[in-house]
N, C-alpha and C positions, 0 to 999 in steps of 0.2 A: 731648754730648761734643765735636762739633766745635768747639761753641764756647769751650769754658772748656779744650781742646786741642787738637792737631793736627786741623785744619791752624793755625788762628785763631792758635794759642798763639807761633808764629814771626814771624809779624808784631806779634805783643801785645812781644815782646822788643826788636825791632828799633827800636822805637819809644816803648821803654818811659820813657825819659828825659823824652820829649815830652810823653805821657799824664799824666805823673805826677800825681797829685794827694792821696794819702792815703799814710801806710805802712801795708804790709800785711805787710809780716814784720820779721824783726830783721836789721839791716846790719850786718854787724862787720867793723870795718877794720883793716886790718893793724898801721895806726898806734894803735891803741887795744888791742893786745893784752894790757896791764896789764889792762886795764877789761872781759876777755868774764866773767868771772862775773857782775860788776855790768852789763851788756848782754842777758847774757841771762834774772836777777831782773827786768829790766825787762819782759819778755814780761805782759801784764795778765793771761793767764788760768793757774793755780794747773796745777802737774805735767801737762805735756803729755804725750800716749803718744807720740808719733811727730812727728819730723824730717823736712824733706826740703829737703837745706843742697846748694850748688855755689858753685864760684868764679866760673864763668860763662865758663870758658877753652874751652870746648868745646858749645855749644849746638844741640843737633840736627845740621843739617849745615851750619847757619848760620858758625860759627867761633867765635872769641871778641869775646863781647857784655861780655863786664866784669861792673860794677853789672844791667847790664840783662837778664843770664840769671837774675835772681828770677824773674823771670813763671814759668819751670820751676818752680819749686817750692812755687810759690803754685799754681800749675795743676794738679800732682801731687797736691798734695793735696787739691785740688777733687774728684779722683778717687775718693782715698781715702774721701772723705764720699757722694760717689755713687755710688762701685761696690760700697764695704766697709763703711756705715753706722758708720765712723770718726767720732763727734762732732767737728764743728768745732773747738770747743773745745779738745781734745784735740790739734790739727796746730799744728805752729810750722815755718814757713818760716824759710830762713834763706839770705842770701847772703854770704859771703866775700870781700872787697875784697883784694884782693891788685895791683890794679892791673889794664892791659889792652895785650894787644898790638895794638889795632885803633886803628887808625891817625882812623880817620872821626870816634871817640870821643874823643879826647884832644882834636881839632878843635872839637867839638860844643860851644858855650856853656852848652847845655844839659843836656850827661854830667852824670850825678848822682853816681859814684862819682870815684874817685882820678887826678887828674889825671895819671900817672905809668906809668911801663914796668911791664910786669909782673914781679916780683921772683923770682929765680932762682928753679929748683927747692928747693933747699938750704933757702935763709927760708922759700919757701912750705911745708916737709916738718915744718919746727920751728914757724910757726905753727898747723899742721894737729894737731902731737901738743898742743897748748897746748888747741886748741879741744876734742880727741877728752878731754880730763884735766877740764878745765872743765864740759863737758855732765857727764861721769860724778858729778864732785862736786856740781851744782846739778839735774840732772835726771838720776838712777843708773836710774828704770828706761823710759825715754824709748830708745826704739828710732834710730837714725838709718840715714837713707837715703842714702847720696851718688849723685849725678845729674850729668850733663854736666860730669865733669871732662876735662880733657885723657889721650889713653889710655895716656902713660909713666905718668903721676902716678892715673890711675884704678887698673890693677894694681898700682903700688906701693902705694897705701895700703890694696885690699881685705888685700892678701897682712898688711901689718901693724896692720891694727886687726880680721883677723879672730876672734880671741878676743872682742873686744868687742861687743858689741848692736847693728850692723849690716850691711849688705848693698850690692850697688853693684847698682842696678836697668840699667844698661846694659850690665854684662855679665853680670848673673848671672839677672836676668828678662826679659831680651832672650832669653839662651840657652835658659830654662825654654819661654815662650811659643811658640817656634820650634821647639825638641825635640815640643811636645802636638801641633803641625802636621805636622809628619813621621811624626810616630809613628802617626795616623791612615792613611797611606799606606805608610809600612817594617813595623809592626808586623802585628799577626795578622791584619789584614784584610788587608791587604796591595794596596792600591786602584789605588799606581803599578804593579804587573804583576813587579816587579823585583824578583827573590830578595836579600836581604837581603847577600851574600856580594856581589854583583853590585853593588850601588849604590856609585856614584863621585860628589863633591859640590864644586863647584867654587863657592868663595867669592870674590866681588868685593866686596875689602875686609879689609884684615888690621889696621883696627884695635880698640877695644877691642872695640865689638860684634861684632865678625865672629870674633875669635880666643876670645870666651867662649864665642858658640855653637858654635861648633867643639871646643869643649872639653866642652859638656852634651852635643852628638849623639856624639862620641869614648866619652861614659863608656855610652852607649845600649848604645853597639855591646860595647864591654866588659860588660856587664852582662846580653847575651845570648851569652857567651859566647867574643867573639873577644878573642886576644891586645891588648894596648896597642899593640903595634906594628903588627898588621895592624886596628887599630880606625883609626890615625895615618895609615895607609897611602890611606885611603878620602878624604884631605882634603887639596884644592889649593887655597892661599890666590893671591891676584894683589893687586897693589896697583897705584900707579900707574908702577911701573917694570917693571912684568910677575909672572911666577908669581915667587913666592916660594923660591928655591933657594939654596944654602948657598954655592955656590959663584958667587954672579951678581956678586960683586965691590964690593959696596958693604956699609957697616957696617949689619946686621940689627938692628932693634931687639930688646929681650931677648924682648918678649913673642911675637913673631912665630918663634923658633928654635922651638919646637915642632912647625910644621907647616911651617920649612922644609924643601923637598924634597932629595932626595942623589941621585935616581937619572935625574936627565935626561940623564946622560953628556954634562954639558961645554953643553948647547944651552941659548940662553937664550929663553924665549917671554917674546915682549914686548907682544902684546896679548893680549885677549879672545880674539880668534877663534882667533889660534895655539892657545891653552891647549884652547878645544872641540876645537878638531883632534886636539892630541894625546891630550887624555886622554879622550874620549867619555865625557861624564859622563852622569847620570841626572840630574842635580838644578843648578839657578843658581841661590844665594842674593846676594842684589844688599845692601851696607851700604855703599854707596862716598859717601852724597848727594851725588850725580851724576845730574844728568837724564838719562833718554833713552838712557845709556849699555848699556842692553837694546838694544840695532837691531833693526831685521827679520831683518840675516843673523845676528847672536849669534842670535835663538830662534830660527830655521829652521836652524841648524844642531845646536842644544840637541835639538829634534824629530830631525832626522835621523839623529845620537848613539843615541837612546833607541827609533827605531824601527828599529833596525837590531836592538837584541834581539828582535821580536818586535811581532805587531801589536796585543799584548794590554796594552803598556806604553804610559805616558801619562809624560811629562815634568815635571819639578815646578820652578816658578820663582817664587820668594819675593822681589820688590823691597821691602825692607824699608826705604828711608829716607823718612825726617820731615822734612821738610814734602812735599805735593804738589808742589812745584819744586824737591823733591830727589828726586822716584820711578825707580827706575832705566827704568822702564817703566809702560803705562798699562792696567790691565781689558783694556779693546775691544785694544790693537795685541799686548794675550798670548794672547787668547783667537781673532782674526784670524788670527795670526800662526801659529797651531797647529794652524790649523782645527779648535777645540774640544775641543783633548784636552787642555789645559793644569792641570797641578792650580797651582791661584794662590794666595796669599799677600802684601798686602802690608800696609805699616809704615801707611799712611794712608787713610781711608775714597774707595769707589769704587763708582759706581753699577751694577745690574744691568744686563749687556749683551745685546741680542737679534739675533742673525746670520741671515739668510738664508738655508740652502742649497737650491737647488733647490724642490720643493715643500714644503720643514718649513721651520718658524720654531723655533728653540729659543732659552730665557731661560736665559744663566748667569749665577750670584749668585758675586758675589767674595768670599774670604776676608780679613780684617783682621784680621793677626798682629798684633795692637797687645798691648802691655805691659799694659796695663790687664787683663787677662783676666787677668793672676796676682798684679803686686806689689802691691794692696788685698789679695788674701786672705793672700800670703807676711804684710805684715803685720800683717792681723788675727790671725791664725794665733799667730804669733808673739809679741802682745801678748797675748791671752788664755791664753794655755798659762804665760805669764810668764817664756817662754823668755831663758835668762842671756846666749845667740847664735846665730846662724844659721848654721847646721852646711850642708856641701853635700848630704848625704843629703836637709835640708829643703826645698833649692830643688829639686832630682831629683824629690823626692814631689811637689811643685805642678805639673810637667808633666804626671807620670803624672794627676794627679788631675783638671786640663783637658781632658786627651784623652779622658776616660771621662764628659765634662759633656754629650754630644750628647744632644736626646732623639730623638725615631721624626722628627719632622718637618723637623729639621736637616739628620738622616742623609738623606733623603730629597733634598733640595736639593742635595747633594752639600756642605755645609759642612763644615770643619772645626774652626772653633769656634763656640761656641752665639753665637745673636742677641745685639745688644749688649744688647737690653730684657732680657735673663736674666742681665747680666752681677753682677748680687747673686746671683741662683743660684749660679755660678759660683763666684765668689768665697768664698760660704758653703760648699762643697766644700773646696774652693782650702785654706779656715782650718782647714776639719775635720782634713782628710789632714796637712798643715801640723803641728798640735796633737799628732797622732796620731806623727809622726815624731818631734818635738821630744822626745817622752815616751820615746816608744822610744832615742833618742840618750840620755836621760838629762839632756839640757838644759830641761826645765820644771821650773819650780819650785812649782808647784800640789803643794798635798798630795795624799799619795799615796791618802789614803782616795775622793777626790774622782774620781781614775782608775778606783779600783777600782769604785765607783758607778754611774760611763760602761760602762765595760766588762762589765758587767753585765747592762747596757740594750742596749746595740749601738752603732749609727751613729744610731740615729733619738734617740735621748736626748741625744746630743753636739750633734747640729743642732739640735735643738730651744734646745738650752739659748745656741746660738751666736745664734740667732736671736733669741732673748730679750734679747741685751748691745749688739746694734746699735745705732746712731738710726734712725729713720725718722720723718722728716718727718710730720705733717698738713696735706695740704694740703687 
């Protein structure tokens, strides 16, 4: 995994122009927009199940890479065939030329895409319905994925091609992934110490991934019972101008009014540490790709917050950006920093750390909220049930169905998600529950005789039979 993604996969981009040497997806340029049905007959292998297309305006926390955000989706779905037994065959990458605003690239002798400024929203919206009209007519039951869009133009298009046969993996499996991680801690076990009424969650980072997930833990909390407002209530977005409030004086963008706040009376917190101050949360979720932007005093005051309820609560700190030189923070300075009470999380792989205190040596194992743990199974799931879309009930079920993946030896380790080496386990869960929703929504299109046959059997007849449709290698 590291190496066919994060961290490898940011540098594979950055330099992807230079590497070049073979195509390995389809390029459709914005100037050839007569020609994507005949671009994408061109693909050599016959009805692909699954997409995973970007413009390349938004890459990790890299920026806009242009042409050279392919690697993403040549990567993703390297995934796909190694987490979800997705045939190769079966995955079409796809990148979107629309132009780039990066300045180093237009330089570059070498850029392989479009010599040119990136073309307004507007062109981009109307080449995007040309592309989403095209796929349907040349490949109608081909799932698409979109990935490292820009985050106006990410919620503009889930919100309008949701009827359609895809999903936006950065906010709606970033949200899933991160929801199975808390839920291990807020839910019935309840590990962070912190009555569920109690938990305040301060997110650094209000764009698309930070306002999704704030959106999947919101529906958490509604769905055990708290009002919308007071589920809303629980969530303080910051970005780089400060907390996020209605009145701070500058135009909000659409997607961010959700979780602006109304109740600061008039005061504007304009860093991190203000915002711990005031709000004493339980919880730092980090999406800023921002190094480092965890400090010592942000988590010892995070700690200080959380152990003021009580000495039975433990603080939970999720730095979730991709790549390693975007981590808001690092294993050893969270687990240091906490002196070991830290429940962790983060976006990129991180080695076991062993602290001294006194006469104990204790080993703690990091968690890696990586995406990969749901959106292989959201679209196996999805592809096998033959699902007509992906309904939000479907991506809710893949967290529930993550968080309930630990076995006795995980739980023991104190992880919150299973081993990567189980991550086909997972995923074959992940498809089950997935399948099992979709049917229930009423969006699979499998005959109905074919459910009644599963449901007959149970869950052990539906795995079996998922496990039978994979690839799996001989090696």
């Amino acid at each position: 995994m590291p190496l066919v993604y994060t961290p490898t996969i940011g540098d594979v981009c950055l330099q992807y122009s230079t590497l070049y040497t073979k195509p390995e997806a389809l390029y459709i340029s914005i100037k050839k927009r007569r020609s994507i049905r005949t671009i994408l007959r061109n693909w050599p292998y016959a009805d692909p199940s699954i997409c995973v297309v970007t413009d390349g305006s938004r890459i990790l926390g890299l920026g806009d890479l242009g042409i050279n955000g392919v690697g993403i989706s040549i990567g993703k779905l390297a995934l796909y065939t190694g987490a979800a037994g997705i045939h190769p065959e079966q995955t079409l990458p796809i990148v979107l030329d629309c132009g780039t605003a990066n300045e180093e690239n237009l330089r570059d002798p070498l850029y392989l895409g479009l010599r040119q400024k990136r073309v307004s929203p507007e062109v981009a919206l109307e080449f995007m319905d040309e592309f989403m009209t095209a796929v349907k007519d040349v490949y109608p039951n081909m799932l698409v994925q979109f990935e490292d869009f820009e985050t106006e133009k990410a919620f503009q298009y889930l919100e309008r091609y949701k009827h359609e046969k895809m999903f936006n993996d950065d906010i709606q499996g970033t949200g899933a992934v991160v929801l199975a991680g808390l839920d291990r801690y807020m839910g019935a076990v309840n590990l962070s110490g912190v009555p569920i009424e109690d938990q305040k969650l301060v997110f650094m980072g209000a764009g698309s991934a930070g306002v999704g997930v704030a959106k999947q833990v919101m529906e958490y909390y509604t769905r055990r019972g708290l009002s919308e407002q007071a589920a809303r209530d629980k969530f303080y977005l910051v970005d780089t101008k400060g907390l996020v409030t209605r009145d701070r004086g500058d135009k909000l963008a659409e997607h961010k009014k959700i979780f602006a706040r109304s109740d600061n009376k008039g005061h504007q917190f304009k860093t991190l540490e203000e915002v711990i101050e005031y709000v004493k949360p339980t919880a730092l979720i980090g999406l800023t790709a921002t190094f480092g932007v965890f400090t010592e005093s942000v988590v010892r005051a995070l700690k200080v917050s959380v152990d003021a309820g009580g000495l039975s609560r433990r603080p939970i700190l999720f730095p979730l950006s991709n790549p390693l030189t975007k981590a808001e923070c690092t294993f050893e300075e969270a687990v240091t920093w906490t002196e070991g009470t830290v429940i962790f999380a983060s976006g990129s792989p991180f080695s076991p750390f062993t602290m001294k205190s006194g006469d104990s040596i204790t080993t703690y194992y990091p968690n890696q909220g990586n995406n990969v743990y749901v959106f292989p199974g959201i679209g196996l799931g999805a592809i096998l049930a033959k699902a007509s879309r992906i309904t939000d009930a479907m991506i809710y079920t893949s967290a529930a169905a993550l968080s309930g993946c630990l076995n006795r030896e995980e739980l023991q380790m104190g992880l919150i998600y299973p081993k990567i080496q189980r991550v086909r386990d997972a995923s074959v869960i992940v498809a089950r529950e997935v399948m099992k929703s979709a049917r229930r929504e009423g969006v699979s299109t499998l005959p109905n005789e074919t459910w009644v046959e599963w449901e007959e059997w149970g869950d052990v007849a539906l795995t079996a039979w998922i496990k039978k449709q994979v690839y799996d290698p001989k090696w």
